[in-house]
N, C-alpha and C positions, 0 to 999 in steps of 0.2 A: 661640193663633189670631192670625195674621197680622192688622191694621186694616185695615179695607175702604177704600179711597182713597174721599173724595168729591170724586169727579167728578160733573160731570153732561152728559150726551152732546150737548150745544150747545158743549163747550169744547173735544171732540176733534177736528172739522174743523179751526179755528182752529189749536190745539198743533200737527198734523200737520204742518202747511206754515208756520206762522211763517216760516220760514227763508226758505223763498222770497222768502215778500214782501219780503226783506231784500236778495233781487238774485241769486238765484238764476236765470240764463235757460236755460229748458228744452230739450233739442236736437230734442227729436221730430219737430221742421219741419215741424208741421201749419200750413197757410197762415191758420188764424185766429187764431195764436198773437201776431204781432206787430201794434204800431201802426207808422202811417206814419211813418218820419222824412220830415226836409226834404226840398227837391228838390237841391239839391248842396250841396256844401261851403262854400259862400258862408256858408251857417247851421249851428252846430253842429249835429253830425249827434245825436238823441236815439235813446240805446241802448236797447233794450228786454230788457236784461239781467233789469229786475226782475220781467217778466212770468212768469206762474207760468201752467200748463197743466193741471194736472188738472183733468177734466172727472167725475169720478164721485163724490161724496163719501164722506168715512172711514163705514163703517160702524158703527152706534150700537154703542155698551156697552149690555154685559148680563152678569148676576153669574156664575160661573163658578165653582162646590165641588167642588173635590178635596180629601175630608180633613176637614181640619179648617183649612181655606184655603178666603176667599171671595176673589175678585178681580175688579175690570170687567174683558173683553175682548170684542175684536168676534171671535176665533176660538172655536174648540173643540178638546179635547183630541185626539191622535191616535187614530183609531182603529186599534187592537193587531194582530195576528197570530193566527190561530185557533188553538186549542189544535189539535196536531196536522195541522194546516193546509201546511203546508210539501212542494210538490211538486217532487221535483228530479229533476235526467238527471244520466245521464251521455253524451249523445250530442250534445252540443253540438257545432259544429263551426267559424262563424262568427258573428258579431254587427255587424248596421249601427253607427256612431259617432253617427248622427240624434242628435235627442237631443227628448224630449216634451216639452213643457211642457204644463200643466194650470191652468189659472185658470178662477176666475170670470167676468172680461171683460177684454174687449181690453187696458184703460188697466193694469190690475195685471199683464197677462200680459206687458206690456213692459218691466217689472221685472226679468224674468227674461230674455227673448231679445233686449234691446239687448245687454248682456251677450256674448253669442252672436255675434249679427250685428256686436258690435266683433271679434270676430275673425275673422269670417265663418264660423263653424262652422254646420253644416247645423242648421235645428231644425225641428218640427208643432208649434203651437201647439192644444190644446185646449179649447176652451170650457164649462164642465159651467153651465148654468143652474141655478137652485134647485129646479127640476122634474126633474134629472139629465140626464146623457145615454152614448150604450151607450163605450165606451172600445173605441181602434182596437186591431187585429190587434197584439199584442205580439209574437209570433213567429209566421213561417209557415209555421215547418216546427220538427219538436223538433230539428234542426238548427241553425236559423239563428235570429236576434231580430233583431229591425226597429228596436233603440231603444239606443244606448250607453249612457242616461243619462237619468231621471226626473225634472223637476224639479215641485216642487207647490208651490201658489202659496195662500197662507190657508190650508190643508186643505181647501178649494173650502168654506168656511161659511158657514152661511146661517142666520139667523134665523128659526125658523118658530113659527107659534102654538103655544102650552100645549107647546112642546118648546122652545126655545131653539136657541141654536147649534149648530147639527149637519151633518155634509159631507153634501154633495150626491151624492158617490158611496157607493155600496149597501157595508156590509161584505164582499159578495162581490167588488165591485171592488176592494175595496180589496188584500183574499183574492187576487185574481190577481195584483194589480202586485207584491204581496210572493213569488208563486211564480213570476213570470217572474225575478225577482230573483235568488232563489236559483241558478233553473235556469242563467241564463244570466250569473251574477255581475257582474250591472247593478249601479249605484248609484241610489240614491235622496236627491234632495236635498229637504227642507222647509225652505222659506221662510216665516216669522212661522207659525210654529208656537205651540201651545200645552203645559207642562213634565205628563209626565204617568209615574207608576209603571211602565208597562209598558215606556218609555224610558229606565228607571233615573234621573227628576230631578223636579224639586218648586218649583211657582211659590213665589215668595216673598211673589208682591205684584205689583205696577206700578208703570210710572213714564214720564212725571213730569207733572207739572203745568206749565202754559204756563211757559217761561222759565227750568224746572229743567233741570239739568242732569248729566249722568252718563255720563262716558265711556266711550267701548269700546275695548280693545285685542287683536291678536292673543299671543293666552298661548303659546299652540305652534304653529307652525307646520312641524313634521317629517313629516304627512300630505299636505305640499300644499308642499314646497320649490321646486318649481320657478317657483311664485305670484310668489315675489319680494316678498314681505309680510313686512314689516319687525316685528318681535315688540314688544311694549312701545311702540308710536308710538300714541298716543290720539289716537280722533276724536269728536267730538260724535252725541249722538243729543237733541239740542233740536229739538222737532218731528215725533218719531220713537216712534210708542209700545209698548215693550217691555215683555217681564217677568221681571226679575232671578229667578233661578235657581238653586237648589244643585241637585248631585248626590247623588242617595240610594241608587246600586247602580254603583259603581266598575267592577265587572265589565264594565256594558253600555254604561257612559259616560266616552267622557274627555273634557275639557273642550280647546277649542279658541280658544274666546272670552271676554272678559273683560268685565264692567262693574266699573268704579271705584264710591265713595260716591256719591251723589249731594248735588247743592248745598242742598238743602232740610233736608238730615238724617235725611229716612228711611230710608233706606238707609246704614250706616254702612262697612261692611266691601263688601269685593269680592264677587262673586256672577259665577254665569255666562251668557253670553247668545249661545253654543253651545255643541254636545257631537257629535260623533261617535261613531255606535252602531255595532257589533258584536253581532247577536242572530243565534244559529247558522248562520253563514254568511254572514247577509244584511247589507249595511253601510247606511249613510245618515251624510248629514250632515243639524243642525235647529239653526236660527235661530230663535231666542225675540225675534225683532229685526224689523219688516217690511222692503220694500225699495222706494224710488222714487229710481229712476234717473234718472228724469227732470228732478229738482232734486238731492234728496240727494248730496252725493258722499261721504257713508259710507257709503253703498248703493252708490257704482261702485265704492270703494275693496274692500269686502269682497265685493261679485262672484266678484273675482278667485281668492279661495280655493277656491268652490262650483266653480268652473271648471275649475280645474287638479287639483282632489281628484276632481270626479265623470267628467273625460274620462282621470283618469288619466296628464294631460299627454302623449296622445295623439290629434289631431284633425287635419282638413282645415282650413287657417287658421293663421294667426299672431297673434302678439303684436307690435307696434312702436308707440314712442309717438314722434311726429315733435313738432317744436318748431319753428316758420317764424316771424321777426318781420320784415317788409319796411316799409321805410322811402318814404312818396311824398313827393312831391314836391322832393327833391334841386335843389340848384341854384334854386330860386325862394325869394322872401323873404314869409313869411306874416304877416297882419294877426293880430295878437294881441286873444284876446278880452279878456282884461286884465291889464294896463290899458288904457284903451281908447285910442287912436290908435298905440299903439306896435305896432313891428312886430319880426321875428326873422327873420334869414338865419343858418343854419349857416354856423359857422366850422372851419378847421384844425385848431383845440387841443380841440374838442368830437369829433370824428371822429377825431383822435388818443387822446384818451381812450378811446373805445368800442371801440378797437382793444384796450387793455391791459385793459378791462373783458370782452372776449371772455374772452381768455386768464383770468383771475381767475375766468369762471362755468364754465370747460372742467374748469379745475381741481379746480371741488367738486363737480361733477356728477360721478353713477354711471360705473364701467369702458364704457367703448366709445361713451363719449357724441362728442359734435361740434355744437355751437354756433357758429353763425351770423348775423351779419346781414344781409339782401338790402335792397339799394337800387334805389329807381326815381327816375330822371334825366330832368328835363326839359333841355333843349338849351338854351331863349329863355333859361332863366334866366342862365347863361353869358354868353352874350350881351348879355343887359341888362346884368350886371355890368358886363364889361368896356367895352362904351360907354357909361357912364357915368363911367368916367375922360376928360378933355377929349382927351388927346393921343392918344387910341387910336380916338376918332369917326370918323380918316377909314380905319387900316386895318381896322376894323368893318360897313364899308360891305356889301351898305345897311342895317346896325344889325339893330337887334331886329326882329320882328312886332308889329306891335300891331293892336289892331282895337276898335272901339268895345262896348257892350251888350252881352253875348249875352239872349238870351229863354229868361226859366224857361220847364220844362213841368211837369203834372203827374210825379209817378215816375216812374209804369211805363206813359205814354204812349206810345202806339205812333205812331212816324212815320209817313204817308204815303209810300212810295217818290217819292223825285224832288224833295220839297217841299222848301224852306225856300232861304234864300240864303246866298250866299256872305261872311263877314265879312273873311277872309284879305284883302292886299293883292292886288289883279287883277294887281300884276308880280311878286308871289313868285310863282313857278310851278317849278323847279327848283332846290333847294338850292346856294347861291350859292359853296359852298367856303369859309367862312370862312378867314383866314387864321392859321396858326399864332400869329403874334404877336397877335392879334385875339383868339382864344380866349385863349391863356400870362396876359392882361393880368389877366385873373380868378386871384386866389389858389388860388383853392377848386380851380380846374381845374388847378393847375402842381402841390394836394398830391394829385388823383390821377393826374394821371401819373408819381407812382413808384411803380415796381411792390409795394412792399409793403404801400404802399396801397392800392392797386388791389385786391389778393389778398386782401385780409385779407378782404372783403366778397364778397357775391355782386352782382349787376348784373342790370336788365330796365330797359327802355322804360316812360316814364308819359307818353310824347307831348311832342311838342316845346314846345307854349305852355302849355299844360293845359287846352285851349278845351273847353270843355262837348260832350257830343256828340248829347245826344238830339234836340234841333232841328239837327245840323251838318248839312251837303250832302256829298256822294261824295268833291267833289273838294278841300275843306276838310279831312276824315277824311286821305284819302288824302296830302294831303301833311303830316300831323301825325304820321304815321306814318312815312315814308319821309326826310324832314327829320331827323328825330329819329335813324333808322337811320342818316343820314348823318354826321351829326353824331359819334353814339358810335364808328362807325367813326372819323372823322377825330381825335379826340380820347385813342383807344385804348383807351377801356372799353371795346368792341366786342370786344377782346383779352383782356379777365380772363379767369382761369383758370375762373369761374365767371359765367358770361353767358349768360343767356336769352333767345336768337335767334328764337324764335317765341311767346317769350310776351306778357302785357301787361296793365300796372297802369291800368283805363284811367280817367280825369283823372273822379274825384270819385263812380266806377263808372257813368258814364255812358256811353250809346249802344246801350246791349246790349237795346233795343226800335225800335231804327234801322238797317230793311236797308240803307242807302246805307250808315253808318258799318260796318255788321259785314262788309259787301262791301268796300270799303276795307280794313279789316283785312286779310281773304282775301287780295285782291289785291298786301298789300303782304306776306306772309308768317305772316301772325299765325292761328295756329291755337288758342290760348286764353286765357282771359283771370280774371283772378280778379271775385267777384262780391262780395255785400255778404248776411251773413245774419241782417240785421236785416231785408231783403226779402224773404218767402215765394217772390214769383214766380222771384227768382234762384237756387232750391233744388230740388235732385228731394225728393218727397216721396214717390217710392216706396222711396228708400232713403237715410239723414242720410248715408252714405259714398257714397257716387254724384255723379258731376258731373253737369252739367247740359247737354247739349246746343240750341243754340236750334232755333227751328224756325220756318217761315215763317209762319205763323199767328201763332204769339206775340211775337217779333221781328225777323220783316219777311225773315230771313234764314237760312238752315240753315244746323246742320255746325260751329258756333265752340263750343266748350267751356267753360264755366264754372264755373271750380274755387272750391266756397265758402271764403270767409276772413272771419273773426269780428272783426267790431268790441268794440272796449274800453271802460272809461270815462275812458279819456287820450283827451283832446278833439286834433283836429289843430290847433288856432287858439291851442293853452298850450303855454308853456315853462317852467311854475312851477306846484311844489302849489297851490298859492293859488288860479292860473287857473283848472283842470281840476278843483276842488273847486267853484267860482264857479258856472264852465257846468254841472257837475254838478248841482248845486241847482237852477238855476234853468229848466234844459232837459228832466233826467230825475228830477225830485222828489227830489233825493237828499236824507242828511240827513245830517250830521258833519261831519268831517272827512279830511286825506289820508289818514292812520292806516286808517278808516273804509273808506272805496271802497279801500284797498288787501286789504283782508281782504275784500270782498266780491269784488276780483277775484281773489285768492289762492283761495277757495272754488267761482270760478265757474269758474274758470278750469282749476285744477287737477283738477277735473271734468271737463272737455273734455279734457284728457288722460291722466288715466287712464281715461277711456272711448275712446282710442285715436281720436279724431278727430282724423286731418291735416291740418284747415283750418289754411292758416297766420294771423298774428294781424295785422292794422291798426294802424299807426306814421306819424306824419309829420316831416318834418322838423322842425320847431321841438321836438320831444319828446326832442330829441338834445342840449337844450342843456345844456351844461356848463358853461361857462365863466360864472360868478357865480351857479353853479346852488346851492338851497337844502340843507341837511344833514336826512337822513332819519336813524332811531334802529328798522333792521330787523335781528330777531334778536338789539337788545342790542349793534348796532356802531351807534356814530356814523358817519356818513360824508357827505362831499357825495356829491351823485349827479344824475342829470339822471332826467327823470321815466322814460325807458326804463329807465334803471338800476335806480330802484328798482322797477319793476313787475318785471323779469325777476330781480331778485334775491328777488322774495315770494315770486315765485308757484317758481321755479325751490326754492328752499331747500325749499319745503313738498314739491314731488315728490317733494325727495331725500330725504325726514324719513319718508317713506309707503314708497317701494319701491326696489329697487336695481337697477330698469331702468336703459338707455340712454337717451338724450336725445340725436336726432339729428336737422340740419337735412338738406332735399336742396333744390337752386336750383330755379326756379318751374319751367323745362321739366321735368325728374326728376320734381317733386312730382304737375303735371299727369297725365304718366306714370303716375304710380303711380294716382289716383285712376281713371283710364279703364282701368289695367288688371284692378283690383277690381271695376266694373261687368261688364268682360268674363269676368271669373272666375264671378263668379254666375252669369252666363245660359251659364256652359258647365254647370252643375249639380254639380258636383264631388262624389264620395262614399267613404267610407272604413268599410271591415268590416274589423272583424281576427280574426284568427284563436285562438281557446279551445283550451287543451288543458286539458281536468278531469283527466289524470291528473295531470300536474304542476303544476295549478293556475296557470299560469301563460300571459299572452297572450305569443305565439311569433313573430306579426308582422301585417302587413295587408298589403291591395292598394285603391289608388287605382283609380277610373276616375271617368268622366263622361260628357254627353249624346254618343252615337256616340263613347265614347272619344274624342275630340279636344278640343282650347282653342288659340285663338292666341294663349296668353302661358305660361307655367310657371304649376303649381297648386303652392300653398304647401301642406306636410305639417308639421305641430310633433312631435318625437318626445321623449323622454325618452330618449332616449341614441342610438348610433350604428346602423347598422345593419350587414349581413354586406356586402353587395354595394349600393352606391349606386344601380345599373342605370342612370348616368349624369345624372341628377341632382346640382343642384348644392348644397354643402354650406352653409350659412349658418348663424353662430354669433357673435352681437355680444354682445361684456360679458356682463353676467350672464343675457341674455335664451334662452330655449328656442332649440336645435337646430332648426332647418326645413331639411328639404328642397324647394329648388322643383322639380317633377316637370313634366317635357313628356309626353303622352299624343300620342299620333300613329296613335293606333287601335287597340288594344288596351289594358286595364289591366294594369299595373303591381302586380307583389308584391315585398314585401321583408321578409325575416328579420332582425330584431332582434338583436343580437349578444349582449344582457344581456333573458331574457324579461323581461317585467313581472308580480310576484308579484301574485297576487289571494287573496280569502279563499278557503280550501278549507269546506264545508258541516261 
């Protein structure tokens, strides 16, 4: 008999989420999630990375015997298949791709369709209370199934008197979802499942206790190859309460996932912590493992298997993980937080290194990757420089801008239209032409005017002075912007090969509660802007992939787009571990050191991307410095590095360690693009049934449509292999990443024949 762990259920809240508290920041972008930072950049900006969101607590332990096995869990074992029970067709014809999910409550059901919604696949969400509830139409006809794909979330368990843990749905419910199964050779995915005989497996135990540790790895991955789930790459389950697992009936189980020993010693030898079942017909995959997405990134990591195993690696939606690092403030010299009075301007040989430092991360990155860095360029900076050489004051004329105070505001103060005054000089009014030798005089500016400097990077606008804007006036905005456009023109980053003409980094994410400045913007071209989401209000929260449009009620002005981008914990006011460890502690509680916050960004981060969020990430200049910059010891290399370097060589090495996706930048317009054409993609509805043949067991092909058949963008299709006739659709295939088709709809749905069917179980 296995030892009963003693726990006692005051310690599994606590265990569950350790991690978090350690810096985990959640993306669910519910507006009570974060605290305020500052008001601008003046004061380090305090990240809210470590804030942790779940709102429901772990449900208590209770003893659970199978056998001659006690164990605490807060689930209950699977309920089985009736003897006999098994109703099948053969009249099947089509199958919606939908896909159900089933939980308890909201917070756990987001476990499962963030998941989903990172790739935009269609899903219902279910909610069963502890009182039950009736389960939707699974098929509407013995033809057709309304559901590609089942996912079950706990086994919806519930704690009840003088009975213990027991699903909330009836054995008859259960009885149907296993006979739509059959019928309609659906999958069925369990999520924190409980190991039970009639699954062919046998809990062992639990685990662990706060701070123990026991690794998970994928053991096989030949059910789910398109995952792109790297076999033998271990990830943590501290904070994560499982229950190590053998198989006891090989027949009906094979094992897919692994746990290693754990750190404590109870557990000595490997065990398993999923299996993939095959019981007449009917498949599932079951996790012995729970999932929160919403911190955990061994939960977004292993997502990805349930995903591609239960859609078949055929669905409406994509896979793409983007990689954006923009650089502000360019061209201006930053107050260093410490030491304190010293300051940092980018130099030549620091911008020249992150040139050869591109090339070096292009290199170890996944097939079909493309790494980038975007810079935003203020113009005055330039200009201060170079007049501040004596002999170049008078072709400088008339010099820089300068302007006295600006006046904080609260954040997310809303400007009155028309209010505040003018700081600008009363005689700048039209951009003066600076003169070529005026600009040249500046270093900074003569190494990017060659062109392979210029190239190597991408290029946006962060406004000419970097004047604050949520108190600015019309006509202060207006020429911060236009100035600035002059400027890059005249200078010929207006010319890169990658330059973002309408977008805008704007100076400290300020203004974006300012009609005057967001009408300026308009005015002078700018149609969107990146925002900040350590601010709730700068996010959609009806959807973490959605940009944000403003609106006159909320900032003063309609119609500017606000593409989110994640702050770090590389401070903009450090050029040195030392600094960004400094402000760390003392601004957002941190505790350690560099080593320290890099693995928390390594964790937090590499979550945001493999949950396929295209926010790009927050950089400033002085983070570029190189030159007398300190020597980091990542992955076991010494090497100097400047603090960008070693954040994108952490977190970058861990992606490649985890999957053999791509890793691609797009410049801020593209990126923009892409995000507003995802919102447009949802609200056209998109939907995909594919076609069953039970004789041959095999799906033969589908057909896309959506609301009135129409979208005004391409709808993305993932397929596992090619198809007979493209029907003009365009083909798209990066590195290692799934086949999509983007599909145009112009009134009628679209079918397509599969060139290689997709085998399914025959009953």
């Amino acid at each position: 008999m296995v030892q009963l762990y003693h726990l006692v259920t005051h310690i599994l809240p606590l265990s569950l989420f350790v991690d978090a508290a350690l810096g985990h920041r959640a993306h669910r972008r519910n507006t009570t999630d974060a605290v305020d930072p500052p008001q601008s950049e003046s004061v380090a900006i305090t990240n809210a990375q470590a804030i942790m969101t779940s709102t429901v607590p772990a449900a208590p332990l209770a003893t659970v015997s199978v056998g001659q096995v006690a164990v605490l869990a807060n689930t209950t074992v699977a309920t089985p298949p009736k003897a006999g029970g098994i109703i099948v067709t053969d009249a099947v014809d089509t199958v919606s791709s939908k896909v159900l999910v089933i939980a308890r409550d909201s917070v756990s059901a987001y476990s499962a369709w963030s998941g989903l919604n990172d790739r935009g696949i269609p899903y219902e969400t279910l909610i069963v209370p502890a009182a039950g509830t009736a389960l939707p139409s699974l098929n509407s006809s013995e033809t057709h199934g309304n559901y590609g794909l089942i996912v079950v979330m706990s086994e919806l368990s519930y704690s009840y008197p003088n009975v213990g843990y027991q699903s909330a749905l009836t054995a008859d419910q259960w009885q149907a979802i296993y006979n739509y199964q059959s019928a309609f050779r659906v999958r069925l995915v369990r999520l924190d499942s409980y190991p039970s005989a009639a699954f062919g497996t046998e809990a062992l135990g639990a685990c662990c206790n706060n701070g123990v540790e026991q690794l998970v790895s994928i053991s096989d991955n030949s059910a789910f190859p398109k995952a792109g789930l790297k076999t033998g790459a271990t990830m943590s389950t501290k904070g994560i309460y499982h229950y190590p697992t053998k198989i006891t009936n090989s027949t009906l189980a094979k094992e897919f996932l692994q746990l290693g020993p754990s750190s404590d010693g109870k557990f000595t030898s490997a065990s398993s912590a999923g299996v993939i079942n095959k019981i007449n017909g009917r498949e599932q995959m079951v996790f012995y493992i729970p999932f929160a997405t919403d911190w955990a990134v061994t939960s977004v990591w292993l997502q990805h298997a349930w995903i591609d195993w239960g859609t078949r690696s055929l669905y409406t939606g994509y896979r793409r993980a983007l990689f954006g690092t923009q650089i502000d403030d360019m061209f201006l010299e930053s107050d260093i937080y410490s030491p304190a009075g010293s300051t940092y301007r980018i130099g030549t040989a620091d911008l020249a290194q992150h040139i050869t430092f591109m090339g070096q991360i292009n290199s170890k990155l996944n097939a079909g990757s493309n790494w980038f860095i975007e810079v935003g360029h203020n113009g005055n900076g330039n200009i201060e420089s170079a007049n501040a050489i004596a002999a170049s004051q008078s072709v400088c004329s008339p010099g820089p801008i300068e302007y006295g105070q600006q006046i904080d505001t609260p954040l997310e103060w809303i400007k009155p239209i028309g209010s505040g005054t003018d700081i600008w000089p009363k005689t700048s009014v039209l951009y003066p032409n600076y003169t070529t030798k005026c600009l040249s005089d500046d270093p900074l500016l003569v190494w990017w005017t060659t062109p392979s400097n210029l190239n190597a990077y991408a290029h946006i606008s962060h406004t000419f002075t970097h004047e604050d804007q949520n108190n600015a006036t019309y006509a202060d905005v207006y020429r911060e912007m236009t100035w600035n456009q002059a400027w890059l023109t005249a200078t010929g980053i207006a010319h890169a090969d990658r330059f973002s003409s309408k977008g805008l980094i704007p100076p400290a994410i300020t203004g974006l509660h300012n009609g005057d400045a967001l009408k300026a913007w308009a005015d002078s071209g700018i149609t969107h802007a990146v925002g900040d989401n350590t601010r709730p209000a700068l996010l959609n929260t009806n959807n973490e992939h959605w940009p944000l449009f403003t609106t006159v009620a909320a900032n003063g002005y309609a119609g500017i787009q606000i593409t989110p981008r994640w702050a770090t914990n590389i401070y903009y006011n450090c050029d040195s571990p030392n600094c960004t460890v400094l402000e760390w502690i003392n601004t957002s509680a941190g505790s350690g050191d560099i080593n320290t916050l890099l693995e928390i960004e390594k964790q937090t981060n590499v979550r945001h991307l493999l949950g396929l969020h295209h926010d790009a990430y927050m950089f400033h200049q002085a983070n570029l410095r190189y030159t007398g910059a300190a020597t980091y010891t990542i992955n076991g290399v010494k090497a100097q590095r400047s603090l960008l370097m070693a954040w994108v060589e952490t977190v970058t090495s861990e992606f490649v360690r985890l999957v053999d996706w791509p890793l691609i930048t797009h410049k801020h317009d593209d990126l923009a693009a892409i995000f507003v054409n995802r919102m447009t993609r949802d609200s056209c509805g998109a939907s995909l049934s594919y076609q069953l043949d039970t004789t041959s067991s095999s799906i033969t092909g589908f057909t896309l449509s959506a609301n009135g058949n129409t979208c005004s963008t391409p709808l993305p299709v993932t397929i596992p292999g090619p198809v007979t006739d493209t029907k003009g659709a365009t083909v798209e295939q990066i590195g290692n990443d799934p086949t999509t088709l983007w599909v145009t709809l112009s009134g009628t749905p679209v079918s397509f024949t599969l060139t290689t069917p997709i085998p399914i179980t025959s009953r």
